[in-house]
N, C-alpha and C positions, 0 to 999 in steps of 0.2 A: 165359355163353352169348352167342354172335354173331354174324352174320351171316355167311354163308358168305364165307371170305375171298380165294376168287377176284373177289369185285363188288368188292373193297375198290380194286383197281386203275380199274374204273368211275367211280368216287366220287369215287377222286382226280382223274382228267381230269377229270370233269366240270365240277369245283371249279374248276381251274387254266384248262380255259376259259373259265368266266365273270370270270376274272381280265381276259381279253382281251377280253372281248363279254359284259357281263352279262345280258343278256335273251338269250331261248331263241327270235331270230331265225334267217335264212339262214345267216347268218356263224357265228353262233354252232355251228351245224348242222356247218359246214363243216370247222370247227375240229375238234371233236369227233369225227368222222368221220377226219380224216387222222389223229388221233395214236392213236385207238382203234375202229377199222374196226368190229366186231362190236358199238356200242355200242346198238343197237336190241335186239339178244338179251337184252346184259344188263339196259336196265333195264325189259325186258318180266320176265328172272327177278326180278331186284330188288323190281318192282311187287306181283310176285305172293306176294312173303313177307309172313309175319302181321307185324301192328306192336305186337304184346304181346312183351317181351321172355322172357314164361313160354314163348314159343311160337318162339322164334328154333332156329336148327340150329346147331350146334358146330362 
């Protein structure tokens, strides 16, 4: 079981921006933004999954 694997593309950028700007400043903001535009959506979905893995979606 796993987390829905459209977020999985979220996770990665997010990851690979903090490569560039580790703290979740302007920059980092900015970063995040130009390479994955709708990143407020996902990790507003992201947030909203359970964190028991008996409870994740397929």
């Amino acid at each position: 079981m796993k987390k829905p694997k459209d977020l999985l593309e979220y996770v990665l950028v997010h990851e690979m921006a903090q490569l560039l700007e580790p703290t979740h400043n302007d920059r980092f903001i900015a970063i995040l933004g130009e390479h994955y535009p709708t990143w407020r959506e996902a990790r507003a979905e992201f947030n909203n999954l359970p964190l028991g893995a008996e409870q994740w979606m397929e």
